[in-house]
C-alpha positions in Angstrom: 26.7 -16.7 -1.8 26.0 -15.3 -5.2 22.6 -13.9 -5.8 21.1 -16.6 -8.1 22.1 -18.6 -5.1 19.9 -16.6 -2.6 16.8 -16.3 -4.9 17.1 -20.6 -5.1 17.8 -21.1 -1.9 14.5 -18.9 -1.0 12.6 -20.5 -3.2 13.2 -23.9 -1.6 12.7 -22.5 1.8 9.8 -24.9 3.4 10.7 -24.0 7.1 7.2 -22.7 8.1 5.1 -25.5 6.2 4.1 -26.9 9.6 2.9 -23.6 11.0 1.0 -22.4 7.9 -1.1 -25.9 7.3 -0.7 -25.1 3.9 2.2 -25.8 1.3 4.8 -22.3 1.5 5.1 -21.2 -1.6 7.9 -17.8 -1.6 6.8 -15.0 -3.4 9.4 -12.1 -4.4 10.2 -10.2 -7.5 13.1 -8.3 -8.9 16.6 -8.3 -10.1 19.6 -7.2 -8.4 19.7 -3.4 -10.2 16.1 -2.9 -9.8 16.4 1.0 -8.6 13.6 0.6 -6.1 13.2 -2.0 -3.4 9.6 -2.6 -1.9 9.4 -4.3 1.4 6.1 -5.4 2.8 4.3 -8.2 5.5 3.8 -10.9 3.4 1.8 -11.9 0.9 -2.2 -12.1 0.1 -4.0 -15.5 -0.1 -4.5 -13.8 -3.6 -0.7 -13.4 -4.3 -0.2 -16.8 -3.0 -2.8 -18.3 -5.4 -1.4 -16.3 -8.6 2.1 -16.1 -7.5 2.2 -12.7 -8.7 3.1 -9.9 -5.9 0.3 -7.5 -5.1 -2.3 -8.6 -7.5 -5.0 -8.0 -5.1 -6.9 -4.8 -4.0 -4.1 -3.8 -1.8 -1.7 -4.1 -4.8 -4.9 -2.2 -6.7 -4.6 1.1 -4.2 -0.8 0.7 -4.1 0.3 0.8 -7.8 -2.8 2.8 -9.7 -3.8 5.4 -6.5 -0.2 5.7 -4.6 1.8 5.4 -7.0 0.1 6.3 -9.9 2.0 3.8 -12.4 0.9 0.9 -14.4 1.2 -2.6 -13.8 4.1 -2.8 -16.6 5.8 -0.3 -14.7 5.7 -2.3 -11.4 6.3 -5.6 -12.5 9.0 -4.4 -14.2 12.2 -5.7 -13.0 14.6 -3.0 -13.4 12.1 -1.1 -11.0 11.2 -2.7 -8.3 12.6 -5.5 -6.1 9.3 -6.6 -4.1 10.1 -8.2 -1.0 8.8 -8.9 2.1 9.2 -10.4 5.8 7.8 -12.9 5.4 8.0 -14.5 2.1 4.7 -16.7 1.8 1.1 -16.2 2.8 0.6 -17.3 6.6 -2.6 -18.4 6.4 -5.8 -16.5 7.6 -6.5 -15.3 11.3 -10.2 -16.2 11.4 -11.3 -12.4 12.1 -11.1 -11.0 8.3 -7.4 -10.5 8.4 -4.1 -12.9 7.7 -1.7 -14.1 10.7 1.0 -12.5 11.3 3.9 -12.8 9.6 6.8 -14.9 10.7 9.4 -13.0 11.7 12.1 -15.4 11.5 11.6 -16.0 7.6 12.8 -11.8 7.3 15.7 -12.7 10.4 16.4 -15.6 7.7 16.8 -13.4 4.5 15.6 -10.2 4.1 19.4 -8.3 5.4 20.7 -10.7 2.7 18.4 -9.7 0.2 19.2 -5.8 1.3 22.8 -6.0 0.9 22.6 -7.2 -2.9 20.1 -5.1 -4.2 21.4 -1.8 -5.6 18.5 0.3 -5.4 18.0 3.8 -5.3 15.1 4.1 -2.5 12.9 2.2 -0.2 9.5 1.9 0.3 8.4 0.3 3.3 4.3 -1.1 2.8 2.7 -1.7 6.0 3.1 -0.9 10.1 4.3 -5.0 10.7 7.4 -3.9 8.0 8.4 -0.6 9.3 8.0 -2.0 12.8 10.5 -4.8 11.7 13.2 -2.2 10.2 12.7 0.8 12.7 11.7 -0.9 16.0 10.7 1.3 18.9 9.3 3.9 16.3 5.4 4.3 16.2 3.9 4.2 12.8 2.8 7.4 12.4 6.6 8.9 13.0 7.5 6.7 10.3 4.7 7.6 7.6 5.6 11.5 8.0 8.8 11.5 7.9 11.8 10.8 5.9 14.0 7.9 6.9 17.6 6.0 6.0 17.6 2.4 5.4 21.2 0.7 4.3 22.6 4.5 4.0 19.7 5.5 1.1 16.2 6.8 1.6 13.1 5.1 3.1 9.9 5.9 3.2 7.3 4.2 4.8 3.7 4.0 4.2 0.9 2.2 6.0 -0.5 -1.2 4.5 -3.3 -0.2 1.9 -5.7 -3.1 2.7 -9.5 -2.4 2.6 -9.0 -3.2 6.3 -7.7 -0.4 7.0 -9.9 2.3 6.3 -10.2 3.2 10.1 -6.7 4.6 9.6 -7.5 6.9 6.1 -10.3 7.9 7.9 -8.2 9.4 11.0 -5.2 10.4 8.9 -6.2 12.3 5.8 -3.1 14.2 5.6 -1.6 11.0 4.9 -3.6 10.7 1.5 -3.9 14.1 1.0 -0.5 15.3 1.5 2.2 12.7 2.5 1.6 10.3 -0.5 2.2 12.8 -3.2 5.5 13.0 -1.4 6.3 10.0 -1.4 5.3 9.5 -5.2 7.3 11.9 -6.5 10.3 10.2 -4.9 8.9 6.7 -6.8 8.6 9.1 -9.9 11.9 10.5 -9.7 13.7 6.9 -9.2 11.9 5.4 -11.7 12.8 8.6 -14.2 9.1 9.4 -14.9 7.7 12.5 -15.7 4.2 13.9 -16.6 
């Protein structure tokens, strides 16, 4: 399979249209060489509406507070490959949040989608994503530490959602000291200085 083939075959993936109630609609962004690969849950009701990854307040803290980059910079294809597990919104839980995402759309594609993309780093958005690619690990091991994903490095960070403020609020270090970390490493792939 080539990798014009994958993206179209993706894109015409329907499989969870009966469990979402809603038409799927995959969302994903990037080219082959893009030197950074994101991988999160799955997109916002937001995303799903404007088709454009991250354009929500998640995607607000991500790119201008994490990361410290502008939206050219993100959307950017030569940057980042954004990905997730589950390629399409799954619908709202009812409680504030969204359903889980399916984890047979990222048994589906995502390895597929790893093994063409010849990036330089990982960043991993969110505890359902890291739980997916490091299983048996607990979230916190994985935010404070460096990791290998595919033989390069990973880092993984937890999902920025207003809903999870609970977590900022017990893990300061994470914001205070981790996340410079990690945005160097974005800096450095992306070749940006001051």
């Amino acid at each position: 399979m080539e990798f014009d083939e994958l993206k179209e075959s993706i894109l015409a993936c329907r499989d969870c249209a009966e469990r979402f109630g809603h038409t799927p609609s995959p969302i994903f962004h990037g080219t082959q060489h893009s030197k950074i690969m994101q991988i999160s849950q799955a997109p916002s009701k937001n995303v799903h509406l404007t088709k454009r990854p991250f354009n929500d307040p998640s995607g607000d803290k991500l790119k201008y507070q994490w990361y410290q980059i502008t939206d050219d910079e993100f959307y950017n294809e030569d940057n980042f490959y954004i990905t997730s597990i589950a390629k399409c919104f799954p619908g709202k839980n009812g409680k504030g949040g969204d359903k889980p995402p399916p984890l047979a759309c990222a048994k589906k594609w995502l390895a597929t989608e790893m093994s063409f993309i010849d990036n330089k780093i990982f960043l991993i958005v969110g505890g359902k994503a890291a739980n997916y690619l490091f299983p048996g690990l607990s979230l916190l091991d994985l935010v404070f530490h460096d990791h290998i994903l595919n033989d390069k490095p990973a880092y993984v960070m937890p999902h920025p959602s207003p809903l999870n403020v609970r977590w900022f609020k017990e893990h300061p270090e994470f914001e205070a000291q981790r996340m410079p970390e990690i945005r160097a490493k974005v800096w450095e792939a992306l070749g940006k200085t001051e």
